[in-house]
N, CA and C atoms as an extended XYZ file, in Angstrom:
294
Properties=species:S:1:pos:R:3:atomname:S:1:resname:S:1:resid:I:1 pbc="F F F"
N         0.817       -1.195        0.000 N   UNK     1
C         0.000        0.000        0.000 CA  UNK     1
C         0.866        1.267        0.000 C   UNK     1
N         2.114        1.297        1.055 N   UNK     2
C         3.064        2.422        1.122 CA  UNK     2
C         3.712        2.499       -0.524 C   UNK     2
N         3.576        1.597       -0.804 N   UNK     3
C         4.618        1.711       -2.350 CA  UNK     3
C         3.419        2.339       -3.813 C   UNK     3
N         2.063        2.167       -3.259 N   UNK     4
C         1.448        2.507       -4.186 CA  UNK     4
C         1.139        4.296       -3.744 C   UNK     4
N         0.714        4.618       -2.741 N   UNK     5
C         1.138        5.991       -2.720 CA  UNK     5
C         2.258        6.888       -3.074 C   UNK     5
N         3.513        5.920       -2.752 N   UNK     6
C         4.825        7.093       -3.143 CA  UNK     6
C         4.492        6.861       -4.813 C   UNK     6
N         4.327        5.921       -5.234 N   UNK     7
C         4.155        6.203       -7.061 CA  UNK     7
C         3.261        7.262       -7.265 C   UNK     7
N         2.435        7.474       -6.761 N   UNK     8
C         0.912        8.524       -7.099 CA  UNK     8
C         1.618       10.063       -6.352 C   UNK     8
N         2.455        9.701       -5.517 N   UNK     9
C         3.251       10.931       -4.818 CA  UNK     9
C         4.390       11.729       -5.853 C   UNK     9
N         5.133       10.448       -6.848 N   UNK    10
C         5.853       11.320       -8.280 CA  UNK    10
C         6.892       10.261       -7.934 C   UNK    10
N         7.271        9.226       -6.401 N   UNK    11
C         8.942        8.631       -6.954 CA  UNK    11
C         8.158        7.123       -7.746 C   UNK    11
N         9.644        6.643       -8.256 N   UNK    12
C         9.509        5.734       -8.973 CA  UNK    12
C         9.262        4.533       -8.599 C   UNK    12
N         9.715        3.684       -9.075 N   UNK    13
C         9.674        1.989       -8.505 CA  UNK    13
C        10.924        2.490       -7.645 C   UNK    13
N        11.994        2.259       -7.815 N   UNK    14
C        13.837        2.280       -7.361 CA  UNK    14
C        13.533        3.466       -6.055 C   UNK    14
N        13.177        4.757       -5.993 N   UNK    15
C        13.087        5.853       -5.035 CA  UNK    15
C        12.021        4.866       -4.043 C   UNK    15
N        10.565        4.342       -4.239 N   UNK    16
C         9.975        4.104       -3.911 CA  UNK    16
C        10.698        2.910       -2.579 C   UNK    16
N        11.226        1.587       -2.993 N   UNK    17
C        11.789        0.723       -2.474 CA  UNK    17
C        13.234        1.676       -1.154 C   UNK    17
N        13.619        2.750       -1.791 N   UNK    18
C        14.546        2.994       -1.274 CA  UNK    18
C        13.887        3.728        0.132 C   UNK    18
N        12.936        4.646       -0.230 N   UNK    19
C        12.112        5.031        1.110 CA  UNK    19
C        11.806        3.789        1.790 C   UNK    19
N        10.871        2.837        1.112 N   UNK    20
C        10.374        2.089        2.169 CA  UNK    20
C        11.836        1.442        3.042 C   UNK    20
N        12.596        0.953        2.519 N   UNK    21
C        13.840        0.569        3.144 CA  UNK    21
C        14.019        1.638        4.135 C   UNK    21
N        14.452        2.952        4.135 N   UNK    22
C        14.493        3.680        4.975 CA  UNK    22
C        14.106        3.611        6.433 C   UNK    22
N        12.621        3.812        6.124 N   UNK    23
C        11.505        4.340        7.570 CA  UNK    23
C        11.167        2.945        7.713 C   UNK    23
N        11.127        1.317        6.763 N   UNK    24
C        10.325        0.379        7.315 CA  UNK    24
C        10.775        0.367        9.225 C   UNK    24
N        11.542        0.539        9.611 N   UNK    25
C        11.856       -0.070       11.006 CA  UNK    25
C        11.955        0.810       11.842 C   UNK    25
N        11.415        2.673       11.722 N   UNK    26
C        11.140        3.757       12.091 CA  UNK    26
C         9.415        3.343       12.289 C   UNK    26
N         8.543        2.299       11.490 N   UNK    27
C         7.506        2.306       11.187 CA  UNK    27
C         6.889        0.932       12.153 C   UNK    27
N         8.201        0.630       12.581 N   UNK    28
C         7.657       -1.226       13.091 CA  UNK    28
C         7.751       -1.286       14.717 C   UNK    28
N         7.437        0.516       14.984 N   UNK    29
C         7.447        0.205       17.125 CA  UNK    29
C         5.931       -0.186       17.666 C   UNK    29
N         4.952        0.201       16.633 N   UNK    30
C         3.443        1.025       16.832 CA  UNK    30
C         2.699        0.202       16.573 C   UNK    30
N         1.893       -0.046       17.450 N   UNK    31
C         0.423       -1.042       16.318 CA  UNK    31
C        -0.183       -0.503       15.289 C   UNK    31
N        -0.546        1.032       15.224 N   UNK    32
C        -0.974        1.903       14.598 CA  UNK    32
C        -0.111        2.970       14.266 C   UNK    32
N        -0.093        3.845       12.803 N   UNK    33
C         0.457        5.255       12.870 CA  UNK    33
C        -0.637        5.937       12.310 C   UNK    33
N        -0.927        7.401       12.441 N   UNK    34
C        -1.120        8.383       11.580 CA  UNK    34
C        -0.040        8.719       10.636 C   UNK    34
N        -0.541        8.697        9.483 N   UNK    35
C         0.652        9.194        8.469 CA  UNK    35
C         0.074       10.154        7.385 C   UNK    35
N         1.054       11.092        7.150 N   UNK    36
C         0.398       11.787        6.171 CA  UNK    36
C         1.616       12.318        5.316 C   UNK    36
N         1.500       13.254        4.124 N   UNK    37
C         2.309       13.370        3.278 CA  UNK    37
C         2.012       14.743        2.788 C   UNK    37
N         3.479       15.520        2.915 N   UNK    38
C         3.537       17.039        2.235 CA  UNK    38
C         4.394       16.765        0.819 C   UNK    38
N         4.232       17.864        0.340 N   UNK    39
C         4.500       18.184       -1.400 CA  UNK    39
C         5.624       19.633       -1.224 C   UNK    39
N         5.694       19.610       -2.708 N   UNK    40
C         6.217       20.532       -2.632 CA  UNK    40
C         6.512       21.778       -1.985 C   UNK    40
N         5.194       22.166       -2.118 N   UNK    41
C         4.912       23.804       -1.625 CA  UNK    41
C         4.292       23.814       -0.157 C   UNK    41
N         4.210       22.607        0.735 N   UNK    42
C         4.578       22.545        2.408 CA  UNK    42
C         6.296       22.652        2.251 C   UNK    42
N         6.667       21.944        1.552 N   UNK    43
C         8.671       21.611        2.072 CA  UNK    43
C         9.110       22.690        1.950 C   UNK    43
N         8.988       23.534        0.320 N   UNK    44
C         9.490       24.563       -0.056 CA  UNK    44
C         9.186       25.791        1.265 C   UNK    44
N         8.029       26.292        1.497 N   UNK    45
C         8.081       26.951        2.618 CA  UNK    45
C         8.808       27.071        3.926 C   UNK    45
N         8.815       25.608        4.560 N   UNK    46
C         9.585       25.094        5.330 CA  UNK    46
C        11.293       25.423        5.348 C   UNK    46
N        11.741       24.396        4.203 N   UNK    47
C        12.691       24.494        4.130 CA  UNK    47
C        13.203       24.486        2.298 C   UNK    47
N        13.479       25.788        1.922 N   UNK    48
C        13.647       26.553        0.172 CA  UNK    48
C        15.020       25.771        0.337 C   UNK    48
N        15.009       25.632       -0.658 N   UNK    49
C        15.646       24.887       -2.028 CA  UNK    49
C        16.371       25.432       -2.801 C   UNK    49
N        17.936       25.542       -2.573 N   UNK    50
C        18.310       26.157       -4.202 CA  UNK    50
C        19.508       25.498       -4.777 C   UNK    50
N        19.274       24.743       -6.177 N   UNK    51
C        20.018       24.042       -6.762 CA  UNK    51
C        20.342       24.770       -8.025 C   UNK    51
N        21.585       24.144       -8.415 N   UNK    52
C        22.456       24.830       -9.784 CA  UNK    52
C        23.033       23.556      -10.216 C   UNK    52
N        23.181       23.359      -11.512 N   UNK    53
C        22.075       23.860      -12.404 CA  UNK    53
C        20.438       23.613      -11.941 C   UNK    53
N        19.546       24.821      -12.457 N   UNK    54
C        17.973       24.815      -11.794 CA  UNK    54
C        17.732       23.069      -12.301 C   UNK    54
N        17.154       22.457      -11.890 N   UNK    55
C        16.475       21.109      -12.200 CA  UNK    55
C        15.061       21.484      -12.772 C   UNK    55
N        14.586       20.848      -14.097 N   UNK    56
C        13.778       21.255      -14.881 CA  UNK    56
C        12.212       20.546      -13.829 C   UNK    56
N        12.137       19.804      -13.246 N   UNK    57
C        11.450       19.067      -12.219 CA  UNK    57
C        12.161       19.487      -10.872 C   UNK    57
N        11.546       19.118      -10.390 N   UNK    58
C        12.096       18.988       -8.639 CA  UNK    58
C        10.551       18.115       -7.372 C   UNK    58
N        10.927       17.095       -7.180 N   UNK    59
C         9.802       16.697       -6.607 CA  UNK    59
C        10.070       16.007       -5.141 C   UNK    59
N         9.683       16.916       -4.156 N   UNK    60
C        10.016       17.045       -2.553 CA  UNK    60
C         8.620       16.311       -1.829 C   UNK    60
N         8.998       15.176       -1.117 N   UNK    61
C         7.818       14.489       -0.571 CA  UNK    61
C         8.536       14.310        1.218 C   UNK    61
N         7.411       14.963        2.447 N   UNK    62
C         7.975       14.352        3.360 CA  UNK    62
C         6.725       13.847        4.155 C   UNK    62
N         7.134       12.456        4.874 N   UNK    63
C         6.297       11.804        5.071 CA  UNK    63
C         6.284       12.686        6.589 C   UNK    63
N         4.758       12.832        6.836 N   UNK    64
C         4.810       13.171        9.088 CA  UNK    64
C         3.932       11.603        9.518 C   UNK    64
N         4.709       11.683       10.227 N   UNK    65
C         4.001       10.240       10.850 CA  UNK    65
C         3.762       10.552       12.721 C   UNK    65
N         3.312        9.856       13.255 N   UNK    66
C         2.854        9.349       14.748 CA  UNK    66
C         1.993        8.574       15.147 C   UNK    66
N         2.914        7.606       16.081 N   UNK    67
C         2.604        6.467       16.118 CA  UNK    67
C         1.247        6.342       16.954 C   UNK    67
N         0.692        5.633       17.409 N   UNK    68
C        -0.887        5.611       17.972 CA  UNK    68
C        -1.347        4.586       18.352 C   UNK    68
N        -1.810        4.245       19.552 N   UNK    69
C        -1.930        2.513       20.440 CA  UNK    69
C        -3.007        2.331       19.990 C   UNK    69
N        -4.036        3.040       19.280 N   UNK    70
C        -5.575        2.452       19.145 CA  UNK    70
C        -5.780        2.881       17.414 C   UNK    70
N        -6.833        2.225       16.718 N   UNK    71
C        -6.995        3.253       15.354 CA  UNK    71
C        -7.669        4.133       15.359 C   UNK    71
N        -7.478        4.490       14.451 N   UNK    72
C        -8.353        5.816       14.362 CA  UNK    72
C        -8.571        5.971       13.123 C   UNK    72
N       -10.214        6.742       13.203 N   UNK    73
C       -10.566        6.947       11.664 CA  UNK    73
C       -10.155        8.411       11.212 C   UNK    73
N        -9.509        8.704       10.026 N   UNK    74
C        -9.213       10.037        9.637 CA  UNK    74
C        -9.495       10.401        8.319 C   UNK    74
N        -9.906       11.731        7.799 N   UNK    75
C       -10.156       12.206        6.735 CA  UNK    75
C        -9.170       11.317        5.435 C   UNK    75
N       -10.088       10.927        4.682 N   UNK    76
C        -9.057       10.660        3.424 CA  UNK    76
C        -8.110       11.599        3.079 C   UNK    76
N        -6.891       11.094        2.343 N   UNK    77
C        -5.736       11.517        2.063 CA  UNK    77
C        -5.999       12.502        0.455 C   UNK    77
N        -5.655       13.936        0.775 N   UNK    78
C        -5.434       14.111       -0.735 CA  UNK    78
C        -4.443       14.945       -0.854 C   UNK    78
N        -4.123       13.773       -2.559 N   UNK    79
C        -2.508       14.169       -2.840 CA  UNK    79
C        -2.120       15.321       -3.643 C   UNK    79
N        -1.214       15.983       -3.052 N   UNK    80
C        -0.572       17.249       -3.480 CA  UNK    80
C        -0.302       16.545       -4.948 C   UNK    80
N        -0.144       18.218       -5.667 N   UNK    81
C         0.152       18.126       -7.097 CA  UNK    81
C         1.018       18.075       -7.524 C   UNK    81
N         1.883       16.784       -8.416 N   UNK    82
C         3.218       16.051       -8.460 CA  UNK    82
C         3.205       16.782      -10.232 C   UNK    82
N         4.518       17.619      -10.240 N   UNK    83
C         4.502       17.760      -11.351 CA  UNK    83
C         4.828       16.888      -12.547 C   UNK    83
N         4.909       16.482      -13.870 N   UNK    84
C         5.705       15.185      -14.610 CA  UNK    84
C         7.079       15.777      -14.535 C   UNK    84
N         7.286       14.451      -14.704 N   UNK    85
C         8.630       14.578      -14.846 CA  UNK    85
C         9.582       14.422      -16.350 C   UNK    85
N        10.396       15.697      -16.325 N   UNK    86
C        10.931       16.416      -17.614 CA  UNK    86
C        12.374       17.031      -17.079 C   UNK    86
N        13.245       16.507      -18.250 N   UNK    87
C        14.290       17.021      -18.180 CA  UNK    87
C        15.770       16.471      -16.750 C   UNK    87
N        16.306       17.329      -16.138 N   UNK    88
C        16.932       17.141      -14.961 CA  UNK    88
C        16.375       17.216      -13.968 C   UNK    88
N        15.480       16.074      -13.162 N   UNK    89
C        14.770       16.189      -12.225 CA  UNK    89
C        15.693       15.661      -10.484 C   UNK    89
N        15.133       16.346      -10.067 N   UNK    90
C        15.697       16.381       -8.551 CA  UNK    90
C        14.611       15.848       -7.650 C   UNK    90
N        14.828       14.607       -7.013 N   UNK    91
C        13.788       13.661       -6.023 CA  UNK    91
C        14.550       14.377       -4.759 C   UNK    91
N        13.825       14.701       -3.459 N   UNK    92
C        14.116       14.447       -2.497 CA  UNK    92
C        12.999       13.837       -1.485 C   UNK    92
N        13.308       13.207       -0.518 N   UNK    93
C        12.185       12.587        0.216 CA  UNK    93
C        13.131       12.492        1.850 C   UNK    93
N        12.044       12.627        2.929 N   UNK    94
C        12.467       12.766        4.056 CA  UNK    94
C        10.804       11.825        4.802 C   UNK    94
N        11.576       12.250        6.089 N   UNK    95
C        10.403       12.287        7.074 CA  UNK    95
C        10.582       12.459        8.301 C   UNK    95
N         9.381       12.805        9.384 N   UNK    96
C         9.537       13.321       10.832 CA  UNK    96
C         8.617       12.651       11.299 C   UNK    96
N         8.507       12.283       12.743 N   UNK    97
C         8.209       11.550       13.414 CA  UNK    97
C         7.346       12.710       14.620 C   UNK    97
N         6.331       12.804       14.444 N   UNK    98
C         5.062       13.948       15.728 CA  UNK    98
C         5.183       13.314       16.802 C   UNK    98
Protein backbone atom coordinates (compact mmCIF):
# COMPACT_ATOMS: atom_id res chain seq x y z
CA UNK A 1 0.00 0.00 0.00
CA UNK A 2 3.06 2.42 1.12
CA UNK A 3 4.62 1.71 -2.35
CA UNK A 4 1.45 2.51 -4.19
CA UNK A 5 1.14 5.99 -2.72
CA UNK A 6 4.83 7.09 -3.14
CA UNK A 7 4.16 6.20 -7.06
CA UNK A 8 0.91 8.52 -7.10
CA UNK A 9 3.25 10.93 -4.82
CA UNK A 10 5.85 11.32 -8.28
CA UNK A 11 8.94 8.63 -6.95
CA UNK A 12 9.51 5.73 -8.97
CA UNK A 13 9.67 1.99 -8.51
CA UNK A 14 13.84 2.28 -7.36
CA UNK A 15 13.09 5.85 -5.04
CA UNK A 16 9.97 4.10 -3.91
CA UNK A 17 11.79 0.72 -2.47
CA UNK A 18 14.55 2.99 -1.27
CA UNK A 19 12.11 5.03 1.11
CA UNK A 20 10.37 2.09 2.17
CA UNK A 21 13.84 0.57 3.14
CA UNK A 22 14.49 3.68 4.98
CA UNK A 23 11.51 4.34 7.57
CA UNK A 24 10.33 0.38 7.31
CA UNK A 25 11.86 -0.07 11.01
CA UNK A 26 11.14 3.76 12.09
CA UNK A 27 7.51 2.31 11.19
CA UNK A 28 7.66 -1.23 13.09
CA UNK A 29 7.45 0.21 17.12
CA UNK A 30 3.44 1.03 16.83
CA UNK A 31 0.42 -1.04 16.32
CA UNK A 32 -0.97 1.90 14.60
CA UNK A 33 0.46 5.26 12.87
CA UNK A 34 -1.12 8.38 11.58
CA UNK A 35 0.65 9.19 8.47
CA UNK A 36 0.40 11.79 6.17
CA UNK A 37 2.31 13.37 3.28
CA UNK A 38 3.54 17.04 2.23
CA UNK A 39 4.50 18.18 -1.40
CA UNK A 40 6.22 20.53 -2.63
CA UNK A 41 4.91 23.80 -1.62
CA UNK A 42 4.58 22.54 2.41
CA UNK A 43 8.67 21.61 2.07
CA UNK A 44 9.49 24.56 -0.06
CA UNK A 45 8.08 26.95 2.62
CA UNK A 46 9.58 25.09 5.33
CA UNK A 47 12.69 24.49 4.13
CA UNK A 48 13.65 26.55 0.17
CA UNK A 49 15.65 24.89 -2.03
CA UNK A 50 18.31 26.16 -4.20
CA UNK A 51 20.02 24.04 -6.76
CA UNK A 52 22.46 24.83 -9.78
CA UNK A 53 22.07 23.86 -12.40
CA UNK A 54 17.97 24.82 -11.79
CA UNK A 55 16.47 21.11 -12.20
CA UNK A 56 13.78 21.26 -14.88
CA UNK A 57 11.45 19.07 -12.22
CA UNK A 58 12.10 18.99 -8.64
CA UNK A 59 9.80 16.70 -6.61
CA UNK A 60 10.02 17.05 -2.55
CA UNK A 61 7.82 14.49 -0.57
CA UNK A 62 7.98 14.35 3.36
CA UNK A 63 6.30 11.80 5.07
CA UNK A 64 4.81 13.17 9.09
CA UNK A 65 4.00 10.24 10.85
CA UNK A 66 2.85 9.35 14.75
CA UNK A 67 2.60 6.47 16.12
CA UNK A 68 -0.89 5.61 17.97
CA UNK A 69 -1.93 2.51 20.44
CA UNK A 70 -5.58 2.45 19.15
CA UNK A 71 -6.99 3.25 15.35
CA UNK A 72 -8.35 5.82 14.36
CA UNK A 73 -10.57 6.95 11.66
CA UNK A 74 -9.21 10.04 9.64
CA UNK A 75 -10.16 12.21 6.74
CA UNK A 76 -9.06 10.66 3.42
CA UNK A 77 -5.74 11.52 2.06
CA UNK A 78 -5.43 14.11 -0.73
CA UNK A 79 -2.51 14.17 -2.84
CA UNK A 80 -0.57 17.25 -3.48
CA UNK A 81 0.15 18.13 -7.10
CA UNK A 82 3.22 16.05 -8.46
CA UNK A 83 4.50 17.76 -11.35
CA UNK A 84 5.71 15.19 -14.61
CA UNK A 85 8.63 14.58 -14.85
CA UNK A 86 10.93 16.42 -17.61
CA UNK A 87 14.29 17.02 -18.18
CA UNK A 88 16.93 17.14 -14.96
CA UNK A 89 14.77 16.19 -12.23
CA UNK A 90 15.70 16.38 -8.55
CA UNK A 91 13.79 13.66 -6.02
CA UNK A 92 14.12 14.45 -2.50
CA UNK A 93 12.18 12.59 0.22
CA UNK A 94 12.47 12.77 4.06
CA UNK A 95 10.40 12.29 7.07
CA UNK A 96 9.54 13.32 10.83
CA UNK A 97 8.21 11.55 13.41
CA UNK A 98 5.06 13.95 15.73
Amino acid sequence: MLSEILLKLGLNERESEDFIDAWSDSLDKSPYYFITFHGNDVINFYAPLVVRPKPQTVIRILMEYKPLKYYQEVPSFIYPQIPDRTGFTLVEWGGIER
